[in-house]
Structure formats: C-alpha cells, structure tokens
C-alpha positions as CSV (number, residue, x, y, z in Angstrom):
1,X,57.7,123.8,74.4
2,X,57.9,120.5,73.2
3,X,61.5,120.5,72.6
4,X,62.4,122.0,75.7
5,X,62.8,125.0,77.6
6,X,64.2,128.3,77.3
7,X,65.1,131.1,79.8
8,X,67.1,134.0,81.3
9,X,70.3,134.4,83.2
10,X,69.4,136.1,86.6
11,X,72.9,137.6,86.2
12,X,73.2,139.1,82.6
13,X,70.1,138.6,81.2
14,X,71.6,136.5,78.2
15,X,69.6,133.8,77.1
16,X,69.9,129.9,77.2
17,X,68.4,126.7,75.7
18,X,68.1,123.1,77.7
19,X,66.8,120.2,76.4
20,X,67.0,116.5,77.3
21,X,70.0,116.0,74.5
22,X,72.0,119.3,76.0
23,X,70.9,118.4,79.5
24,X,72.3,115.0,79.3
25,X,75.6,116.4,77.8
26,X,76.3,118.8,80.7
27,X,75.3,116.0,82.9
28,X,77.9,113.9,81.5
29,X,80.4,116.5,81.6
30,X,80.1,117.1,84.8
31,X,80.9,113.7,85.6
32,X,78.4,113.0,88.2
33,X,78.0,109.4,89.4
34,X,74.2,109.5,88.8
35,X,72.8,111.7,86.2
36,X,69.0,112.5,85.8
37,X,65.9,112.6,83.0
38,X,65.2,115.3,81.7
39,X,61.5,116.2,82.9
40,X,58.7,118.9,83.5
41,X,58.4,119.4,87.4
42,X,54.9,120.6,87.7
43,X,53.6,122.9,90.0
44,X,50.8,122.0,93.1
45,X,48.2,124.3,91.4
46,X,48.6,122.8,88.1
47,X,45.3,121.0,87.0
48,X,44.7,117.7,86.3
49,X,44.8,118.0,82.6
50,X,48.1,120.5,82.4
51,X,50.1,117.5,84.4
52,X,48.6,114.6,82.3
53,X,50.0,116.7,79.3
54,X,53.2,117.4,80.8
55,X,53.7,113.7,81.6
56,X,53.5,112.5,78.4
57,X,55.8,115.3,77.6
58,X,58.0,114.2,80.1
59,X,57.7,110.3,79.2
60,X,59.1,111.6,75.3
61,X,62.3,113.4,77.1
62,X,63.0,110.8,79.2
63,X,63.3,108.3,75.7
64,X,65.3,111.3,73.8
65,X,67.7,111.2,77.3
66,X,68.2,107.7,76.6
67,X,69.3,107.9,72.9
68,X,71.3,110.8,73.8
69,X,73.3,109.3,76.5
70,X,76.7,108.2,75.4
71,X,78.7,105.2,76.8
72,X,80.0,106.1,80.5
73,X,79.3,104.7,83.7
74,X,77.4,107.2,84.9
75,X,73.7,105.7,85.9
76,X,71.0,107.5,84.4
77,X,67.6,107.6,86.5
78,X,64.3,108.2,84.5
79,X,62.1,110.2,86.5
80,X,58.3,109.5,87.5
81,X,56.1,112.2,87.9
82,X,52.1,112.5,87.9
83,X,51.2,115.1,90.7
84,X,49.5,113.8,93.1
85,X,46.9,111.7,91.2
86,X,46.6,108.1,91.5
87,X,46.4,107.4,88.1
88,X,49.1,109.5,86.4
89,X,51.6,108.6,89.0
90,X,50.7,104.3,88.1
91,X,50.7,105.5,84.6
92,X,54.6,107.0,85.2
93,X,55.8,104.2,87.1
94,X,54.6,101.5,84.4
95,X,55.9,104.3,81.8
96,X,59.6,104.8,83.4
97,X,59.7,100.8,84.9
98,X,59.7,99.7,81.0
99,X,62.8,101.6,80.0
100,X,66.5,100.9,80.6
101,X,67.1,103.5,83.1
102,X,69.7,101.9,85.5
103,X,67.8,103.7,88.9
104,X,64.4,105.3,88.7
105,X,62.9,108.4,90.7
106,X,60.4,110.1,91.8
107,X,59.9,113.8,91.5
108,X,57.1,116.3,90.7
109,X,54.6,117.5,93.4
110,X,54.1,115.2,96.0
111,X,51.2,117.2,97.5
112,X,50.9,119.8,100.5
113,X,51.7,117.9,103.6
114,X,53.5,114.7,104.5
115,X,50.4,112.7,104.5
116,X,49.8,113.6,101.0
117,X,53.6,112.6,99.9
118,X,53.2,109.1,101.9
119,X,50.1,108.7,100.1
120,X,51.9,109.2,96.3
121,X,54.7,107.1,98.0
122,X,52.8,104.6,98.8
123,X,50.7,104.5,95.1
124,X,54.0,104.5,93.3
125,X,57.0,102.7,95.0
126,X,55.2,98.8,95.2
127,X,55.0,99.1,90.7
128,X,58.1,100.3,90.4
129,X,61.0,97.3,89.6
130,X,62.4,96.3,92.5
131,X,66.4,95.5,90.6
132,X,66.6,99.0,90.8
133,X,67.4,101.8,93.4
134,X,64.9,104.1,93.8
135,X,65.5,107.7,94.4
136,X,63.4,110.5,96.3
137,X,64.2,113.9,94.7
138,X,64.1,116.8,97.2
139,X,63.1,115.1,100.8
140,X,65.4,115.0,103.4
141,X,64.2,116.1,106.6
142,X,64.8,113.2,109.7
143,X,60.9,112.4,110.0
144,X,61.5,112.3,106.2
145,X,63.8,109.6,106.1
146,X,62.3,106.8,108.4
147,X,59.4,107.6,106.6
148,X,60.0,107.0,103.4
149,X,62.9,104.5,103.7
150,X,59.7,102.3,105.6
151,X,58.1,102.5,102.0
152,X,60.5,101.5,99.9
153,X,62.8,104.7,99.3
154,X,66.5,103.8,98.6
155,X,68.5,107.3,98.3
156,X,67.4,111.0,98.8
157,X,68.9,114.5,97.6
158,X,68.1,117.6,99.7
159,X,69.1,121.0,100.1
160,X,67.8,121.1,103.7
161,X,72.0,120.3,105.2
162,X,73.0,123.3,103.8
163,X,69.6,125.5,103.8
164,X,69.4,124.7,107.3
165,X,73.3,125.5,108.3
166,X,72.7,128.9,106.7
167,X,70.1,130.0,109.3
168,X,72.0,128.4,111.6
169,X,70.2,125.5,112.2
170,X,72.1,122.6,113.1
171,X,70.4,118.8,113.3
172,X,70.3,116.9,116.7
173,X,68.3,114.0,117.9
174,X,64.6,115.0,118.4
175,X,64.4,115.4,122.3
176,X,67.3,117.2,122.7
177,X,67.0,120.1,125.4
178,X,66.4,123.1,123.6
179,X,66.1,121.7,120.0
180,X,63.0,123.0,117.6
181,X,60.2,121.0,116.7
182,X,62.2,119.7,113.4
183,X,65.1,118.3,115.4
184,X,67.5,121.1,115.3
185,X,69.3,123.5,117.6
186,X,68.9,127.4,116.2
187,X,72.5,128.5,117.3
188,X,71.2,132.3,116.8
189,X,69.3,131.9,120.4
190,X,71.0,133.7,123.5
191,X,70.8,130.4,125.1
192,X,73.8,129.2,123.7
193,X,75.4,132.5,124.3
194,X,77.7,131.0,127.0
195,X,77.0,127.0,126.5
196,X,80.6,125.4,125.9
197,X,78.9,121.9,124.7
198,X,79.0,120.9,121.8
199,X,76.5,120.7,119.2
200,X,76.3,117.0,119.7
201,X,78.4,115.2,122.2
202,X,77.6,112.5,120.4
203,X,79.0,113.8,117.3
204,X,82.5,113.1,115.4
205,X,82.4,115.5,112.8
206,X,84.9,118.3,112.8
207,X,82.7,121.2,114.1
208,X,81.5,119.0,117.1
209,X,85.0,117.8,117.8
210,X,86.2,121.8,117.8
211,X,83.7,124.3,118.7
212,X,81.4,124.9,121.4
213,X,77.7,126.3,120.9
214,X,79.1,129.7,122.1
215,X,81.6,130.2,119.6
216,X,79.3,128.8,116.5
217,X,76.9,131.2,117.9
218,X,79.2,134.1,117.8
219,X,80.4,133.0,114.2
220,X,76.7,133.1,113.1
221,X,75.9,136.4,114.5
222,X,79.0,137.7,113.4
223,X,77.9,136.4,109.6
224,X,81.2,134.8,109.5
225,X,81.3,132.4,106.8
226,X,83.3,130.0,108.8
227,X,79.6,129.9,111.0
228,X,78.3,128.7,107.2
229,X,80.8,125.7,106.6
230,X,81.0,124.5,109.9
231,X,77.2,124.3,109.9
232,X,77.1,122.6,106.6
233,X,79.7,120.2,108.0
234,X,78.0,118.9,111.1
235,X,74.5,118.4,109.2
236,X,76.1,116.8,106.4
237,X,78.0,114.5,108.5
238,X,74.6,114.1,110.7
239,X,72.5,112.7,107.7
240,X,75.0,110.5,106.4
241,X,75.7,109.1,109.8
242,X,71.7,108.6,110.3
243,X,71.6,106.9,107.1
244,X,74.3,104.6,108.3
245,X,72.8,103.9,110.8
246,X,69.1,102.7,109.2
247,X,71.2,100.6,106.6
248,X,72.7,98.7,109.2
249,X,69.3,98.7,111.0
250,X,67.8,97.3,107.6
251,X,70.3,94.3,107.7
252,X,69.9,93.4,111.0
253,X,66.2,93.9,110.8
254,X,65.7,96.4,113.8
255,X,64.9,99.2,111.5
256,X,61.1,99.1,113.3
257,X,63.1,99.9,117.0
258,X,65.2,102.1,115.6
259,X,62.2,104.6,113.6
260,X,60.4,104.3,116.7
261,X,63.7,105.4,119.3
262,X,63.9,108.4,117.0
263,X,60.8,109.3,116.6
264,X,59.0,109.1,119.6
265,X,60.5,112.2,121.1
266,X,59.4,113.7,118.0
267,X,56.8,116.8,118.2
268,X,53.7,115.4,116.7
269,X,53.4,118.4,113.8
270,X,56.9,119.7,113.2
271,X,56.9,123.2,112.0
C-alpha cells in the first residue's frame, strides 16, 4: 500500500510492518556504512503502467527516507528505478539526482539479459550527478564488472561470492583449464579428485594459501561447512582483489587493456 508493506515471517508466521521511516531506523541501527531508500523493486512482467505507478510511489518513500533519517554518518543512497523503459528510468534519475542523497543507485529490473541491463545502464548513468558514487544493486558477476564499471558504475553488492561458494563454485580467471563458462572452477567434479593445486596459484587468500583442490573437494562432498567458508573466503577475496585491480587500472588509464586481457578468454555467452 501506499504506506508500505506488510508480510509474514517464513519461520512463525507472525506478522510485520516496513516502511521507509522503520526501514531507515533498522538501517541506522544496524550501523551500516551505507544505508538504502526505501523503494518498490518491480517485477520483469510488470506492465508499463504498474511500474510508472510504483515509481512515483517510490519517488514519495525515498523523500519520507530523507525526513526520517537522523544525524549519523551513515550515507544514504536514493534509489532509481523505472524497469526497463527509457523514459521512467530518465524520469528516476532526474527524480533521485535533485534530492540530497549523498550516493545514488540503481535497482529495479534491468531486463532479461545483459544486453538489456547495458542498455538501462547506458540510458541512466550519463543524467545522473557525477559528485556522487553511484551504486549497482545486485550485479556482480566478472563480465559484470568490466562492464558496467566501462559505463560509469562506481560500487556493486552481490550475493553471487557466497551463492556461488555454496555450490561449490569457486572464481578463477576466464581461461583457466577446466574452469565453466562464468569463470569458475566447480570443485564437486572428479577432476579435482586428486589435483593438489590450488584453486589459484595466483591467489593470497587463506583457502588458496592452505588447501589443495582435492581436499576443498572432499570438504564439499562431504557437506562440511568448513567447504562453505573457505569458498566464501577465496571469492570474496577474488572480487575485491579484481576490483583493486580496475581502480588502479582506472588511475593509470589502462583500464581498456586490462577489460580486454580478462575478457578475451571469456566464452562468448556464459551460462
């Protein structure tokens, strides 16, 4: 409803309230660094008109999450949404660029394939103020970041580090013998039954420096949840070492050699 949103507990049943005032409070409670609007994700089937309404509804929450917001240092982001029409999405960034949000991102659907999110991308990030960082809610996959980082994308947020270490799926350079088509080695495959590398050998993080692909692979068929943190570890440590890495590209200006060295061992349609 216009207020906000009510709904169930998957693990009593009890029911609870969240709107942008009680959102922001829990936000602020929680004491993250950066805390978020309050906004209606809409779905990829929703029409035209249902995510024109539920942008205006989320251009009033994301003023109530301003007056709401007490004095902390935490940086609140307002939030653009607009589906994947032209139109809305311009309408959102002029909407959320006016207020005092101290980063701004981008959220909602950004269509059903990466041509179709580089297309929002690239109708959205050239209106949006460039004093601000700009945020990319729920992309993260390697092809992801060169991507999007080439149009303008400051920071992400992903569950894919820890998704992807829980089906044992850990990230390596595309190329890599035996990785899949999205860049990772699956550590369930017999290959590795006996392999004594490690995941990386290029690799500093803990699990890399301690464990060979034999023994992550026995963790993970054993459903040890040592196999789970270890995992989580090394892609964790991958991304924010690949991030590093383009920052310092972007300052020395070879972030065009460096999308295409990664890249170009990439499988042209990733599964």
């Amino acid at each position: 409803d216009e207020d906000g949103v009510s709904f169930r507990s998957h693990l009593d049943g009890s029911k609870h309230r969240l709107n942008p005032e009680i959102s922001i409070r829990i936000q602020e409670q929680l004491g993250a660094d950066m805390i978020l609007a309050f906004d209606e994700c809409t779905s990829p089937m929703a029409s035209y008109e249902y995510t024109a309404q539920a942008l205006e509804r989320t251009h009033r929450w994301a003023v109530r999450c301003l007056e709401a917001r007490r004095d902390t240092p935490q940086a609140l982001y307002g939030i653009v949404q607009g589906g994947e029409w032209q139109d809305l999405r311009e309408r959102s960034v002029e909407f959320i660029g006016s207020l005092p949000f101290q980063g701004l991102a981008i959220g909602g659907s950004l269509g059903k394939s990466k041509q179709d999110m580089h297309r929002v991308l690239d109708w959205t990030v050239p209106g949006l103020p460039s004093d601000r960082p700009r945020h990319l809610l729920g992309i993260g996959e390697v092809d992801d970041l060169f991507e999007c980082v080439e149009r303008g994308i400051d920071t992400f947020d992903c569950v894919i580090p820890t998704r992807f270490a829980r089906t044992a799926n850990l990230f390596v350079p595309f190329g890599t013998e035996g990785a899949s088509k999205r860049g990772t080695l699956v550590l369930r495959h017999t290959i590795h039954a006996r392999d004594q590398r490690p995941v990386d050998p290029d690799c500093e993080c803990y699990c890399c420096r301690n464990f060979s692909r034999a023994y992550l692979r026995h963790l993970f068929k054993a459903d040890e949840i040592l196999a789970y943190v270890l995992g989580t570890i090394h892609n964790l440590h991958f991304m924010l070492k690949l991030m590093r890495t383009i920052r310092a590209s972007l300052d020395d200006g070879t972030f065009p050699e460096l999308k295409a060295r990664w890249l170009s061992r990439r499988d042209p349609e990733p599964a």
